[in-house]
Structure formats: structure tokens, C-alpha cells
N, CA, C and O of each residue as an XYZ file, in Angstrom:
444
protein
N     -16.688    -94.284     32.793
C     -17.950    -94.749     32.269
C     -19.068    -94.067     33.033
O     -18.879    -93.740     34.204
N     -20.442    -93.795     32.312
C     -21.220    -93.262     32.827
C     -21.836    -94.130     34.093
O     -22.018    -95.329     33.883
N     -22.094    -93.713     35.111
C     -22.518    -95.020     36.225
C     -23.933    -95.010     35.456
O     -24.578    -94.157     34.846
N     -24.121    -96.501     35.810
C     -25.812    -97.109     35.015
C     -26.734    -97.207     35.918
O     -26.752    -97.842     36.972
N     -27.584    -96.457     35.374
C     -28.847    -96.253     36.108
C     -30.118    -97.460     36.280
O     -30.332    -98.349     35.455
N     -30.733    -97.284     37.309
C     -31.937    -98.240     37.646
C     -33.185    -98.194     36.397
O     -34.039    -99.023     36.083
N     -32.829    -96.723     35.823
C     -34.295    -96.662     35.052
C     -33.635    -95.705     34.347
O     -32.662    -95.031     34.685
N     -34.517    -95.711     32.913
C     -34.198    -95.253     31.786
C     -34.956    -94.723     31.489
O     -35.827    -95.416     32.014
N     -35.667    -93.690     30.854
C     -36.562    -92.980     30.001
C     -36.331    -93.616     28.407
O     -37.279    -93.674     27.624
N     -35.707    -93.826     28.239
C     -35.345    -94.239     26.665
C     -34.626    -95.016     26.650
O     -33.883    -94.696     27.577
N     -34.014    -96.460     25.978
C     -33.287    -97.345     25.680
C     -32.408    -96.917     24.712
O     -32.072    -97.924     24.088
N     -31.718    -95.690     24.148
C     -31.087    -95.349     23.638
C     -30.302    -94.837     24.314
O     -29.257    -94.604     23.706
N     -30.312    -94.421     25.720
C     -29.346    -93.366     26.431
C     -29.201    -94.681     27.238
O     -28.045    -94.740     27.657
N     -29.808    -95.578     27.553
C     -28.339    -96.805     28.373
C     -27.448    -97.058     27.312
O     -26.240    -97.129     27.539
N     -27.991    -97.229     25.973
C     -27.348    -97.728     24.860
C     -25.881    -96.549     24.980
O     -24.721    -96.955     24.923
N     -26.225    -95.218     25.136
C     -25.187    -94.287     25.129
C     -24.058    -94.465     26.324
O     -22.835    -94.583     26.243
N     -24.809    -94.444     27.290
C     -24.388    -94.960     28.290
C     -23.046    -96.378     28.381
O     -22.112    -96.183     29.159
N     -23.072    -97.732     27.544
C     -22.971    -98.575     27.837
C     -21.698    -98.157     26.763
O     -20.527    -98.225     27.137
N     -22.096    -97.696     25.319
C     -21.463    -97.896     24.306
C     -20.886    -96.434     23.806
O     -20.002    -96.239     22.972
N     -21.504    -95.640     24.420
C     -20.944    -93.764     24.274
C     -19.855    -93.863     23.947
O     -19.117    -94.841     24.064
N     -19.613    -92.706     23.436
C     -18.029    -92.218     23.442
C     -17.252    -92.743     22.105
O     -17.759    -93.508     21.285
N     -15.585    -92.058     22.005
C     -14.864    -92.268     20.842
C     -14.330    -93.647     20.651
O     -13.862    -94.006     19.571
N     -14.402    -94.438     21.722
C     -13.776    -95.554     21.463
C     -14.030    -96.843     21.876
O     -13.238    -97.785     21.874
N     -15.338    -96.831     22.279
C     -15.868    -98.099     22.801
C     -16.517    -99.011     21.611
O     -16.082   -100.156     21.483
N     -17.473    -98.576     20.797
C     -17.293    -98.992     18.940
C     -16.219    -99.337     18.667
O     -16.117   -100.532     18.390
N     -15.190    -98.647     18.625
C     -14.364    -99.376     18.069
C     -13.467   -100.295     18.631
O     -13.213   -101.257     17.905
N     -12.967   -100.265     19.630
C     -12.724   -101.507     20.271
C     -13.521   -102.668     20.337
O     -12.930   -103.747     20.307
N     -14.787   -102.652     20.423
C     -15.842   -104.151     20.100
C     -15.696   -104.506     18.774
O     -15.997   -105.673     18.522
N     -15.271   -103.735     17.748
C     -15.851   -103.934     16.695
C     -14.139   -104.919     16.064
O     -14.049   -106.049     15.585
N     -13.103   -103.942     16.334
C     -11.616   -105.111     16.491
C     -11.422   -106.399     16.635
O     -10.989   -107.320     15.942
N     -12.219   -106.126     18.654
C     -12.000   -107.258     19.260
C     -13.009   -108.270     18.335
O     -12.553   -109.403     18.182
N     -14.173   -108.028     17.775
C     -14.791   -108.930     16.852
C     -14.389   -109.540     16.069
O     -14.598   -110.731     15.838
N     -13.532   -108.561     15.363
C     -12.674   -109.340     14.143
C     -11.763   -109.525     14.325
O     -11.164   -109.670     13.259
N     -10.833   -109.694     15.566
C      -9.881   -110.607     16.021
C      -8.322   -109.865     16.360
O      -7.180   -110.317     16.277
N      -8.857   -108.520     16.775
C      -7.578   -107.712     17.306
C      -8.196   -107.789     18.962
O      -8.921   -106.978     19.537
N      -7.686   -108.915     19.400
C      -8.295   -109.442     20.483
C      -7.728   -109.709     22.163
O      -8.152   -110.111     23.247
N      -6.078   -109.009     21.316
C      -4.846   -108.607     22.417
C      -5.074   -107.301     22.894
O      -5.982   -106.705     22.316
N      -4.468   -106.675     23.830
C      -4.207   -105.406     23.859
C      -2.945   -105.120     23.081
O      -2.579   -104.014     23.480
N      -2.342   -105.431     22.436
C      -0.720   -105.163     21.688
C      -1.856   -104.848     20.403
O      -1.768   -103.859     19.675
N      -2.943   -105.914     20.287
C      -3.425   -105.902     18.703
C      -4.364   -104.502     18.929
O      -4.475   -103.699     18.003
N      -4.910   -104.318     20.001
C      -5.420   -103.380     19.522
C      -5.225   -102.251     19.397
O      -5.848   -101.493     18.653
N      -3.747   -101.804     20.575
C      -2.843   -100.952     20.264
C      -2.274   -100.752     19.111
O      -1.709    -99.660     19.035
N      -2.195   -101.683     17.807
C      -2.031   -101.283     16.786
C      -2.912   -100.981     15.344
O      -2.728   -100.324     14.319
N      -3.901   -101.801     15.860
C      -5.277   -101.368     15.228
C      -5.809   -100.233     15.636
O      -6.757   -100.108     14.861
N      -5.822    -99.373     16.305
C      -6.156    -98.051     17.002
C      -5.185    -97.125     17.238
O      -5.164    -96.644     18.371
N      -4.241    -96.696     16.311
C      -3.235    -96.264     16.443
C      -3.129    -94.910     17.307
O      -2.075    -94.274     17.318
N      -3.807    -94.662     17.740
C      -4.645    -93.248     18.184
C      -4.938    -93.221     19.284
O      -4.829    -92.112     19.806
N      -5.174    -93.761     19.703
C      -6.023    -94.192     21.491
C      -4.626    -94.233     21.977
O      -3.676    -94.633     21.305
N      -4.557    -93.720     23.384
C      -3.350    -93.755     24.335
C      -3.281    -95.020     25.084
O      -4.378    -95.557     25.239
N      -2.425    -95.533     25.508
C      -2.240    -96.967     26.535
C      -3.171    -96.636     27.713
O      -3.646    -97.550     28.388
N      -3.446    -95.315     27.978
C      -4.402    -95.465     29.744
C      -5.401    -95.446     29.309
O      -6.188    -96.121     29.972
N      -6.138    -94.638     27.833
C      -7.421    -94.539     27.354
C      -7.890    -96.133     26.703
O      -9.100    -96.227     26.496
N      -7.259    -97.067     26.452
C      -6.976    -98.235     26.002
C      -7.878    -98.745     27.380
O      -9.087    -98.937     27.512
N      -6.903    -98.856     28.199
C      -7.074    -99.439     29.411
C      -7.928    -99.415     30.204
O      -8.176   -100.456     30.813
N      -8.898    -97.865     30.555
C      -9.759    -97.393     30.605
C     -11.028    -98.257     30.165
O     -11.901    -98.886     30.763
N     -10.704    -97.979     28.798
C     -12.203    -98.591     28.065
C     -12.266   -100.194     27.990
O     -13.368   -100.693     27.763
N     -11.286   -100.932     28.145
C     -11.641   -102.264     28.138
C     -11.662   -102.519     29.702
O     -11.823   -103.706     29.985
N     -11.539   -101.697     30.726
C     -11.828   -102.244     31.838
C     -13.557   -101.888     32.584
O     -14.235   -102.449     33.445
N     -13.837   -100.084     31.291
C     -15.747   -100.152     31.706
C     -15.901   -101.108     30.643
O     -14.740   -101.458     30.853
N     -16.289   -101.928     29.605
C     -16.363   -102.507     29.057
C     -16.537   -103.960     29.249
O     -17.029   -104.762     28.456
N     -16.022   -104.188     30.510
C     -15.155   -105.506     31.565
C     -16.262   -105.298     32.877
O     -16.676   -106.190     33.616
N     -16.643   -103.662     32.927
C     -17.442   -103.813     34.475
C     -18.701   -104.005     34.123
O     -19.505   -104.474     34.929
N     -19.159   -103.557     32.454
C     -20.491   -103.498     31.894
C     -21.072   -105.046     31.669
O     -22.280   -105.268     31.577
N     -19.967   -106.172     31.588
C     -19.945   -107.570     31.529
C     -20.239   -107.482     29.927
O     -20.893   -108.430     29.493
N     -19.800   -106.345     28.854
C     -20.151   -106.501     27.415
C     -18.814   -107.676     27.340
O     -19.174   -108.842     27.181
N     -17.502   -107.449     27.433
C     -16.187   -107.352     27.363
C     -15.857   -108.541     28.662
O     -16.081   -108.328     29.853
N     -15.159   -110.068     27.969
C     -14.462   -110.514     29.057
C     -12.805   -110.692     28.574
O     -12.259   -110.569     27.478
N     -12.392   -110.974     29.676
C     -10.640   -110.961     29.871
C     -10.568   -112.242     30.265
O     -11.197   -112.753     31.192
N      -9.565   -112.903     29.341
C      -9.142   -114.389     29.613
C      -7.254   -113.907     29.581
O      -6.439   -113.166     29.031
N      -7.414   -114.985     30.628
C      -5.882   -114.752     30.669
C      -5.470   -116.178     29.997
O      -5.729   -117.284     30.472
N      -4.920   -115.965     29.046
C      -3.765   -117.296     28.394
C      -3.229   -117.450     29.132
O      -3.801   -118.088     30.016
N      -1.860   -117.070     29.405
C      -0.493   -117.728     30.343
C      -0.230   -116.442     31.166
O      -0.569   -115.268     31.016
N       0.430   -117.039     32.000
C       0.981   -116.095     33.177
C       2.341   -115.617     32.851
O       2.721   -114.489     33.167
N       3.043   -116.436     32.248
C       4.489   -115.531     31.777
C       4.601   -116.558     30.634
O       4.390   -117.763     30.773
N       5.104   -115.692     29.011
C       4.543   -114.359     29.215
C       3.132   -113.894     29.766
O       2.286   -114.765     29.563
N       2.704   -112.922     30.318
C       1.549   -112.224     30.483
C       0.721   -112.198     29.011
O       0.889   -111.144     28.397
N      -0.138   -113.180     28.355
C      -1.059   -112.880     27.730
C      -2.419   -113.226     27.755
O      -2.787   -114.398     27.827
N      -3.369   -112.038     27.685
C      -4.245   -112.027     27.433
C      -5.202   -111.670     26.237
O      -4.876   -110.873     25.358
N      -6.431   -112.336     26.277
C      -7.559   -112.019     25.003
C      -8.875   -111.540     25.702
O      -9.468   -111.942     26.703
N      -9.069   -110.715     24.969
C     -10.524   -109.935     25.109
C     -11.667   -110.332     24.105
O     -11.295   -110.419     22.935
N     -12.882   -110.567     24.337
C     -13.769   -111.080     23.658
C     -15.676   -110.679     24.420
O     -16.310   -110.563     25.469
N     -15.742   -110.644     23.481
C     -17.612   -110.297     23.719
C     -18.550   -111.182     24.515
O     -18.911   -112.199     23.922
N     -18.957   -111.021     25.587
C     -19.649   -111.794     26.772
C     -20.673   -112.949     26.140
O     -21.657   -112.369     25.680
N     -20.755   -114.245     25.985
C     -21.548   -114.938     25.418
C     -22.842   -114.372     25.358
O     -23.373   -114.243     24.254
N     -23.601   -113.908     26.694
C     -24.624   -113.478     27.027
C     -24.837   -112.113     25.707
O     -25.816   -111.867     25.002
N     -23.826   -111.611     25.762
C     -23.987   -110.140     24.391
C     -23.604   -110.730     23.340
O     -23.215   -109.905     22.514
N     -23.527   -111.872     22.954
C     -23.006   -112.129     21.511
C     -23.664   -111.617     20.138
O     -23.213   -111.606     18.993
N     -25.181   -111.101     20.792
C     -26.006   -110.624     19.270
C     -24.953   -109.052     19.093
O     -24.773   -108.603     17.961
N     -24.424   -108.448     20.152
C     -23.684   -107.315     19.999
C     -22.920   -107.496     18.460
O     -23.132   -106.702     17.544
N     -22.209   -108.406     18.366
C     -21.455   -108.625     17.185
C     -22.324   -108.451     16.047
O     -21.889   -107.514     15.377
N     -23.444   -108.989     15.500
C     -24.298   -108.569     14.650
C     -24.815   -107.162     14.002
O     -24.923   -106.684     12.872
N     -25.194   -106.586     15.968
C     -25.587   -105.643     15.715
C     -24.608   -104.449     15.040
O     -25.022   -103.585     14.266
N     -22.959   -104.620     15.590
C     -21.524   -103.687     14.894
C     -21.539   -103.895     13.724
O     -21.230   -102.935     13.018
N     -21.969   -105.470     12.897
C     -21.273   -105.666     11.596
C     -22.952   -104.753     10.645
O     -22.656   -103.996      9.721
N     -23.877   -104.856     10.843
C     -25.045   -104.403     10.889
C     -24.912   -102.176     10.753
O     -25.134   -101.263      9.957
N     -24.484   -102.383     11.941
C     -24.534   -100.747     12.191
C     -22.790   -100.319     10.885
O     -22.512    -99.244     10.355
N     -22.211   -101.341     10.823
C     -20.609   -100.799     10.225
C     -21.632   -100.772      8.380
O     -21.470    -99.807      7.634
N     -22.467   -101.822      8.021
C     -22.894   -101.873      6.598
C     -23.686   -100.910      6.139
O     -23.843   -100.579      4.964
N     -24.471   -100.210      7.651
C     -25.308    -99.003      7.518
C     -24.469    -98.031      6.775
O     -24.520    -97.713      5.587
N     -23.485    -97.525      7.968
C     -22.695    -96.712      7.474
C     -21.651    -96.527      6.629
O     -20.903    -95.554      6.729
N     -21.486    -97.678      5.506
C     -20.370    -97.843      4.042
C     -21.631    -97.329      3.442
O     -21.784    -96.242      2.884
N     -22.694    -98.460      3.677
C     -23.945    -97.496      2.626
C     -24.146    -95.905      2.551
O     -24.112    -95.247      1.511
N     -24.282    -95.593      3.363
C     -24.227    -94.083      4.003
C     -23.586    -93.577      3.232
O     -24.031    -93.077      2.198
N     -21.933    -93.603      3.703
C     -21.433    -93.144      3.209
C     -21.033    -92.816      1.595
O     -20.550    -91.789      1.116
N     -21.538    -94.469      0.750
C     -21.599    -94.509     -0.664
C     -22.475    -93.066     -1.136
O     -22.112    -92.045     -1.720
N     -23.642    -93.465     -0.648
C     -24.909    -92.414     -1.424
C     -24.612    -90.825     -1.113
O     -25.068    -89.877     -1.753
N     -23.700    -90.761      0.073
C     -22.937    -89.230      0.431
C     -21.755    -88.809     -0.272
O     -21.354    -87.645     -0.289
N     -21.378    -89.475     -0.669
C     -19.679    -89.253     -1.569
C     -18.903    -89.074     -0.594
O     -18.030    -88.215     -0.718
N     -19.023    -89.950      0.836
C     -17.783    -89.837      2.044
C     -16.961    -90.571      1.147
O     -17.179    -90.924     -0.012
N     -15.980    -90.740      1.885
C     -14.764    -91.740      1.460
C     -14.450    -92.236      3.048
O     -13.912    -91.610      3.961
N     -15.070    -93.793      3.009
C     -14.449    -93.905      4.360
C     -13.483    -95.448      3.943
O     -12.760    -95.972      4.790
């Protein structure tokens, strides 16, 4: 993760900063809609490696966006979920995800 700075010139580059990169979107945006394991999101992300996985939900975990509850101790399960304090985050994914179906409609993507 990018280390976070005291001061910003722009509120878009902490935003990059916090949320940059190939897979931090999409892991919030899972864990939102309830791939909220690491098994779930290992299979919802079929693509992402187990250390790149691990990686991003632990800056994610240091950014305080991302907390880790541990269910039970054996088995070992845990759930990942969006920091009360960031809960408008969820808005803002389902928000930024409707931008881009629109987008994509008026472009002839196919997403």
C-alpha cells in the first residue's frame, strides 16, 4: 500500500492512495455484497492469487476501511466487512458500479 501522507494536494490521490490499484474495488465491492470470507472471495475473484488476496485485505485492515472478525477459533473462521465509520463507502461502490453499467450501455461495452 502506498504509505499515507500528512497532506494532500488533491483528495483524489489519497482516494488513489487508499483505494488504487487492481483489486482493492473489488474486494470492497464483494465483501459488500456478502463474499465476506476469504474462501468467498477466493472464489468470487477467481484471478487474484492467495498472497495478493492477503495483501490487500490486510492494507485495507491497516487503512481501518476493512475490519476482521474472527467467528470461531477452530474451525478458523473469519468475516471481513466495511468499518462502521466508512459505511457511506458502500454507497459510494454501488453508485460508482451504476455509473459504469451506464457507461458502458451508451458505449456498446459488454460488461
Amino acid at each position: 500500500m502506498a504509505k499515507l501522507k500528512l497532506k494532500y494536494s488533491c483528495a483524489l490521490l489519497l482516494t488513489m492512495d487508499l483505494l488504487g490499484g487492481k483489486w482493492k474495488l473489488r474486494i470492497l465491492w464483494h465483501i459488500i455484497n456478502g463474499d465476506n470470507s476469504f474462501s468467498k472471495l477466493q472464489k468470487a475473484i477467481p484471478d487474484i492469487t492467495h498472497k495478493m488476496l492477503i495483501t490487500q485485505l490486510r492494507e485495507l485492515q491497516e487503512s481501518k476501511l476493512l475490519l476482521k472478525n474472527i467467528i470461531s477459533k477452530k474451525p478458523l473462521r473469519i468475516e471481513y466487512m466495511i468499518s462502521e465509520e466508512y459505511k457511506d463507502l458502500e454507497q459510494i461502490l454501488n453508485e460508482l458500479c451504476d455509473f459504469t453499467k451506464s457507461y458502458a450501455i451508451k458505449n456498446s461495452i459488454d460488461v
